[in-house]
Structures are given as C-alpha cells and as structure tokens.
N, C-alpha and C positions, 0 to 999 in steps of 0.2 A: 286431451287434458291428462296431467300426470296424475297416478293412482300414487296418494298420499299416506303413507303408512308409519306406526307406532312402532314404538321396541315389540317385539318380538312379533308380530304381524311378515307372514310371507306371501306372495304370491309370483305366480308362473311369470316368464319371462317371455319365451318365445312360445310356448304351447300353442297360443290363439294365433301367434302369428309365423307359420312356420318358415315363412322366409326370412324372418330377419337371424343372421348370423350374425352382422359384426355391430358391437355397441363399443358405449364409450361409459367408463366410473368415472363422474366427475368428484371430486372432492372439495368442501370448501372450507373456510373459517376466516374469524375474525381475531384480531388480536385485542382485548383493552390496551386502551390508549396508556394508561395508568403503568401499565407492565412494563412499557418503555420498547425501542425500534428493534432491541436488539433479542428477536425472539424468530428461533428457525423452526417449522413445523413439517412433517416430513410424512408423504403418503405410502402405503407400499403394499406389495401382495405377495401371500404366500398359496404355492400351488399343493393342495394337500391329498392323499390319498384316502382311502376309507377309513384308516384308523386316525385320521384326524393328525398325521403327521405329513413333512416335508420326505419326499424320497430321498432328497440330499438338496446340497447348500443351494443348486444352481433352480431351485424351486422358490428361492425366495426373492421378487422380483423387487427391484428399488434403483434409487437412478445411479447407482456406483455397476446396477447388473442390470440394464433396462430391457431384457429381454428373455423370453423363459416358454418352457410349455412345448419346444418345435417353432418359436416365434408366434404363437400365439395368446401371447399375454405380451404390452408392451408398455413401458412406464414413456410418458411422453417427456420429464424431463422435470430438475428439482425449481422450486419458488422457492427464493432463501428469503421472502420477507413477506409473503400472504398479502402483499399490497393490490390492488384495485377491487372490480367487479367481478361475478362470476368465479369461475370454477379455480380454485387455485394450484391443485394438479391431478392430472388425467391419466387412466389406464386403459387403454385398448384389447379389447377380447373380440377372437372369433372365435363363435362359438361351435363352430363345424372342428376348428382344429386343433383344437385343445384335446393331448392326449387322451385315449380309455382310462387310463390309469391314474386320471384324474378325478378325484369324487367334488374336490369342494374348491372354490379357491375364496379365501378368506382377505378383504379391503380393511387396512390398518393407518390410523395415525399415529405420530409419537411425537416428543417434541424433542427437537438435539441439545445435547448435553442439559438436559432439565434441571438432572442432580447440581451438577458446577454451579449452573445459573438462577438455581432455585427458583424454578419455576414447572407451573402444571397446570393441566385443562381448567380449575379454575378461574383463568386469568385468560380464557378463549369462549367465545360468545360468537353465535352464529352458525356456530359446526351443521354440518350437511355431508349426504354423499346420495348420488343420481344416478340414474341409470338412462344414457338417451342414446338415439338412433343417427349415427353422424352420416347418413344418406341425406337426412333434412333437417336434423337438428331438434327433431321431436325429443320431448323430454318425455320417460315413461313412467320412471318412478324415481321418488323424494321419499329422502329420508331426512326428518330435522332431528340432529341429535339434542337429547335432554341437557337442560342446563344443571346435572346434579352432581358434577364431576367435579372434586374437592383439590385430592389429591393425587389425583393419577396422573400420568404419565405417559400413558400410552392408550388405545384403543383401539379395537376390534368393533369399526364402525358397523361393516355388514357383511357378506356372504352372496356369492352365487353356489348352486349346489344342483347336481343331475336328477333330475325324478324322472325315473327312465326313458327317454329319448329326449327328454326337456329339461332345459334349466329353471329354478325359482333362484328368488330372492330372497332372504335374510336380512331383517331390520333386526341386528346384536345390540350395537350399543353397551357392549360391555368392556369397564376401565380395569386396568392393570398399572401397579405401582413399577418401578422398577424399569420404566421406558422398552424402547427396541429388545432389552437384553431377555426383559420377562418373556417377554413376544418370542424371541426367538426361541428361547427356553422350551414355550408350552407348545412351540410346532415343531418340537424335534431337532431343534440347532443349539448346540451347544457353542457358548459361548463363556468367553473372561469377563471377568468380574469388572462394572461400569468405575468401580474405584480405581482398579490399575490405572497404568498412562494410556492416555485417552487419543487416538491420531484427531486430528484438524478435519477439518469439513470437506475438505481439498484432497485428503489423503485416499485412495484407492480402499472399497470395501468399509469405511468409515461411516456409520449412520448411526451416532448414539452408542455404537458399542463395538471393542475390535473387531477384528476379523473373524466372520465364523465359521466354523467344521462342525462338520457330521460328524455325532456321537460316534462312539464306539461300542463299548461292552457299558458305561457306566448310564445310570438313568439319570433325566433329566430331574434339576430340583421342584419339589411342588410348587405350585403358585399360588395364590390365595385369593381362588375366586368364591363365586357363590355357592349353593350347597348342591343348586338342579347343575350347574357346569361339571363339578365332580362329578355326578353321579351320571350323566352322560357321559362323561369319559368312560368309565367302568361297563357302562353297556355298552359302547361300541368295541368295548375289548372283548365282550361275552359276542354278540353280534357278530366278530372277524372269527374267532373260534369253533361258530355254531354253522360258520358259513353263510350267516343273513344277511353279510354287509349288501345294499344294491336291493333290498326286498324293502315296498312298500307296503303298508297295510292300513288300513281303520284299525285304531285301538281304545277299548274301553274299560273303564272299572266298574263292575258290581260290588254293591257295600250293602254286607246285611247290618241292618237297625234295627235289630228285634232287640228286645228287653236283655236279655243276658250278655248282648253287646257294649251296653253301657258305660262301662268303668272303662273299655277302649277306646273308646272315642272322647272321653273328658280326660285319659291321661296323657293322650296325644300318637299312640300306636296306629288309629287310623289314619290320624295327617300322616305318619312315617310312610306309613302305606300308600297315602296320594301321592307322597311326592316322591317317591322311589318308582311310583308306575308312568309320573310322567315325565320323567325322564325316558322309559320306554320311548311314549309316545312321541318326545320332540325326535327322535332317531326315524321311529318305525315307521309312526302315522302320517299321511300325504298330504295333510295341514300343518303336522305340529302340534295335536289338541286331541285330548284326552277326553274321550266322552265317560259322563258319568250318571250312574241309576243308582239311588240309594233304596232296598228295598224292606218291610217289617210285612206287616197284614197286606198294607198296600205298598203301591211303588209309586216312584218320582221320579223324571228324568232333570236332571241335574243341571246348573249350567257346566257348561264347557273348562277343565282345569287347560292353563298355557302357565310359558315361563314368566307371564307377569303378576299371573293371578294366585299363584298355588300357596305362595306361603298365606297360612292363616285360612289357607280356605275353608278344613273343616268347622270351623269355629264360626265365622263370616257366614257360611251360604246353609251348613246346617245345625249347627246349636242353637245360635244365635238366632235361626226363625225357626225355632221347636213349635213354638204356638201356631202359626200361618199354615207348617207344613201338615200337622195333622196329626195321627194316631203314627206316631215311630215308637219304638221303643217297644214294640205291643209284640205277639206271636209274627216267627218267621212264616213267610210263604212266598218260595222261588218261583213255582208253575209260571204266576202273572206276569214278572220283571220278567222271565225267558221268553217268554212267548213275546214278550213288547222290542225287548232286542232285536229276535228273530224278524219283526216286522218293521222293524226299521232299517233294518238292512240289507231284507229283502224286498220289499214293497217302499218304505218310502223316500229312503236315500241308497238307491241301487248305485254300487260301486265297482270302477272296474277290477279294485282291490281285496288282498282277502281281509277277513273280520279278527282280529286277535282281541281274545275278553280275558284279561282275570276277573275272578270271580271268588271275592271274601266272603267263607260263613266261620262262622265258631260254633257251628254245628245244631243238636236239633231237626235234623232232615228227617221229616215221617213220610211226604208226601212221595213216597219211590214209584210207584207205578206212573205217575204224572211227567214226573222230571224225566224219565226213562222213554214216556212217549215221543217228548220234544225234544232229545235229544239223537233220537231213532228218526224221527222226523226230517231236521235239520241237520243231520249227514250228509246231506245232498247240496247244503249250502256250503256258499264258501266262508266257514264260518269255524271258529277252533276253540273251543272254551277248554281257558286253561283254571280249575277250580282251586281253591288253597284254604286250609281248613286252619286256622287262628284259635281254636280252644280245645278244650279234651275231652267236649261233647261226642254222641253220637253223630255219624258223618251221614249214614244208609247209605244208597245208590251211590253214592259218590265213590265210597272206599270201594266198588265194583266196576268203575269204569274199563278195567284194564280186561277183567272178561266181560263183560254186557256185551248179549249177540246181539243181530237185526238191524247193524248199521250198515249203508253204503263204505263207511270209510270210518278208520277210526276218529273221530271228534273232538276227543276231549281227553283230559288230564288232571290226577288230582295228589296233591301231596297235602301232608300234616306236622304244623309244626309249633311244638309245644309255646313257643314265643319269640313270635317274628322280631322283637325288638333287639333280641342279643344274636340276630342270623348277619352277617356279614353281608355288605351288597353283594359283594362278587361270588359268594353262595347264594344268593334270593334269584341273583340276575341269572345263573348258572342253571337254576333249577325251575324258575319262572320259563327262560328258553330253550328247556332241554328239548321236549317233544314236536314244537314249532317247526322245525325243520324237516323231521320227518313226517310230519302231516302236509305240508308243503308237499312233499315230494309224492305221497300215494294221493291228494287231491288231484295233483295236476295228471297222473296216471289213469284215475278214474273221471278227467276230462269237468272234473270241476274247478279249477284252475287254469286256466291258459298257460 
C-alpha cells in the first residue's frame, strides 16, 4: 500500500529497500469542465545542486529536453490536454545514475501560456504526483495536492533529495505566480520576460517561456515565496560557505521561559527565533523538524515545529496553554532541560546523526558548576550546543565556554546579542554556523563521529 503524505511530510525512498533503483513521478490533474478544452498543463524537472540551483540550462528536464542527468532523468513525453485516467505525465529516474553532483531534483507543474489564456491552478482540481516502482507497477508514495491554489501558475509539486546514500521524498506543494518563467528564475535559469513574443507549443525549447540561458554575472529576480522558503535559501548559502552542504543532523531549540523572558515572547522575537531555526532544520535535520524544549523552574518537551506548523506557533502551542503548561514564566534552571536533551539522544531516540541545539537564554545563569558538569559530561556525545544569549543579563559559565577545561572535545558555543530582532539572517545564520564545522571535524577525529 502506498504511504500517503501531507505537504511537507517526507519519507525515505529506497532506504528500506535498497534494491530498488529505477522509479517512475507520475503526475496527474484534472481540468474543470467550466475552464473550457483549451487548457495545456505541463510536468517537468529540474536537476539541482546543493545550493538549490541548475548547473546549467541542460538540468532542466521537460519534453522540448527530455533527457538530462547522464540519461538518468527522463521526461516520457507532453499531454497537451490531461484527458483520461491515471497519470498524465511521467518521469523516469534511476536512481544509481544520477550524477554526484546532484543534491535534489525538484517535480514541477505549470500551465502554458496561463498569462495569454488567463488561466491558473484554480481552475485544476485533482492534482497529484506518485512515486511507483515500474518493475510491477507498485505505487509507493501519493502525494494529493491541496485544493488552495488561487492564483498560481506554476508548482513545485515535490522533491526527491540524497540523505546520504538514500534518496527521500518531499511533499512541497508550493505555488508560484508568474508560470515556467518564475520556476525557472528561482532554479538558476534565467529567462525573458513571459510578456515578450511568446513562440507556439510547437516551437523548439518553448514551455510557457522563451528560450532559456544560464545566468551570467547578473542575479536572478526574487520571487515571492513564503517567509520559511526565503530563509532556507539563506541557510543553504551559509551551509555551501561553512562547507555543511551533504551534513545531516538532529536539530533542536531550547527556549528559556523564565519571567524576564516575557516581553519576548508576546512581542513576537521568539516566534522570530522559531522560525529562523527552522529553517535550519528543514536543510539540516533528517526529518525536516525542529524539536523543541521550552524551559523556566521546570521544562516541557514541545511539539515538533515543520514547514506547516511554524507560523503562529509560539502563540498556538505556548501562550495560548500558559494555564495547562504550568509554572513558566517563573526562575530559570538549565541543569534539568540539559540533562533531558542529553537523554533523549542518547538513551531514547539514538541516532546515527549528530545533535545540533541552539540554546536561547536572556541570561540569569547562577547554576555554573552544574551546567559545566553536563557539558564535561556530554563531550563524549555526539552532540553540539550551540548557546545564544538574547539580553544583557549575566550569562556565567556560558561566557567561559571558550576556555572551560575537562572536555573530550570541544562542545559548545556561545555568542551575545544585544537584539536578535535587528541581526540580519545571513548574520544570525553566519554566526549560529560558524563553529558547527569545526566540531564536526575534531568529533569525528576523536572517533565520536563516524
């Protein structure tokens, strides 16, 4: 039975099954009747690198280029009219041969000549894209796309993506105004503008938008997607930078909710702070999902932030049950939430991956000999608390990480900053993953790392 998944929901592909190499993206949709016959809908695939771009133009697979990757990507051929049952156009992947230098390959719909014909997903009902096994025809994974697509033009149905030696899946589901051209835009193709003269469906390299070339010197226009899509881009550019691209990890937030926290978390600086970390996590983490501990006297293990759940969540899952949750807002005390961390990702969700935490205080640290034990402790784990100090409290132990002796390895990281709100991502992301990499490297040196 096929494993049925939500927007942003992924799971593994071949992992479980490591013989299967070659699948098959089915794609589907319906047309309303009401929209009228004359509506062309168009599949295609872009083969992307780590930074989320096309190496060049011959990466974007569609049925004017139906072949890509070394031949392993292959567009089986255009439907000019989505008419019958079943899939209405197919892309063939093997998965063995799909270049190294391939991180992600991204499954797109668009509709031709939208703009001209004034028409958008709106006016399409039944959208899907599959993943099956064309040895027997097994379907393994569904994706139904939501029907909330108004005005778009284009989509980025799903994703297949490497987690090292395995592929997953990617349920996106995210719409783009501005057809093939936006698309091509935000993978690195530049293109002419869909107003110029437009060639026929007939004409050579023609899908929605002229013919397109690899940038040069000038950047691509921004697009206007969601806030977590931006700020994933910006991590993966810190990410290509720091050298992490290809590195998975478990990633978490610790949130202190002591009393002097307060005025940041109702003026909205902590949600800033959620969802700037999980962007981290849809890059880093080998789910996608940000775990979270909110900690005061006592601590709480959080639900889970993802890209469907984040906006609003501080408000939703902790303001909002102040009463149910208990004594927040009360004196800080770390010891607890560190020690509950440490035990969840040593003891009860053992992972072959390492741990990445930031860790928000606005300071208040008295408890130094404690925090200094469990961090002498958990040296030996594959675990890296990266600390960030949000007020102009006292910080203790923390502001001493950089000499505190009696560790296996160095652990941890802490910087100070007067007000995260006016710190630039590509400064937060810069300085959130400066140390990451070098811990990475003398972990795996002292053999707790693979």
């Amino acid at each position: 039975m096929a494993i049925k998944l939500v927007k942003g929901q992924k799971v593994d592909v071949n992992k479980n099954n490591p013989g299967l190499h070659k699948i098959v993206i089915g794609l589907g949709w319906d047309v309303n009747k009401a929209a009228g016959v004359d509506f062309d809908i168009d599949a295609a695939a872009f083969l992307l690198a780590s930074s989320g771009k096309v190496h060049n133009e011959n990466d974007f697979i569609f049925y004017n280029n139906p072949s890509g990757g070394n031949h392993s990507v292959i567009h089986c051929g255009d439907n000019r009219t989505g008419e019958g049952d079943g899939d209405d156009e197919q892309i063939k992947i093997d998965l063995r041969a799909v270049p190294a230098n391939i991180d992600r390959i991204a499954f797109t719909i668009t509709i031709h000549e939208a703009e001209t014909r004034r028409q958008n997903f709106g006016l399409v009902q039944n959208a899907y894209v599959r993943v099956f096994n064309p040895e027997n025809n097994e379907e393994l994974i569904r994706y139904n796309l939501s029907k909330d697509f108004s005005v778009e033009t284009a989509i980025v149905a799903a994703e297949l993506y490497r987690n090292q030696d395995y592929w997953k899946f990617n349920a996106i589901g995210s719409g783009f105004k501005g057809g093939l051209g936006a698309l091509c835009r935000n993978f690195g193709i530049e293109v002419e503008d869909e107003d110029s003269e437009t060639p026929t469906h007939e004409t050579p390299n023609a899908a929605n938008v002229p013919t397109a070339k690899t940038p040069a010197s000038s950047p691509s226009p921004q697009i206007p997607l969601t806030k977590i899509d931006l700020l994933k881009k910006k991590v993966d550019i810190t990410l290509e930078k720091k050298k992490l691209s290809g590195i998975v990890a478990k990633v978490a937030l610790i949130l202190d909710i002591s009393g002097s926290m307060t005025s940041l978390y109702k003026k909205g600086t902590v949600q800033n702070v959620v969802e700037r970390t999980a962007a981290v996590a849809s890059r880093l983490d080998d789910d996608g999902v940000l775990d979270i501990w909110i900690y005061s006297q006592d601590f709480w293990r959080m639900p889970a932030v993802t890209e469907n759940n984040y906006l609003g969540y501080v408000k939703r899952e902790i303001l909002d049950k102040k009463k149910s949750l208990g004594k927040i807002f009360s004196i800080n005390n770390e010891p607890p939430v560190m020690e509950d961390v440490v035990k969840k990702y040593t003891k009860q969700e053992k992972s072959p991956f390492p741990v990445y935490l930031v860790f928000i205080t606005d300071g208040g640290i008295y408890k130094d000999r404690e925090i200094k034990k469990i961090l002498i402790s958990a040296s030996k784990e594959p675990i890296f608390w990266q600390f960030v100090g949000i007020g102009k409290a006292n910080y203790g132990i923390l502001s001493e990480l950089d000499t505190m002796g009696g560790r296996y390895v160095d652990n941890a990281n802490f910087f100070a900053l007067d007000d995260i709100d006016k710190i630039s991502d590509d400064e937060i992301y810069d300085r959130l993953l400066n140390e990451f990499p070098m811990w990475i490297r003398d972990a795996k040196a002292k053999g707790i790392l693979k």
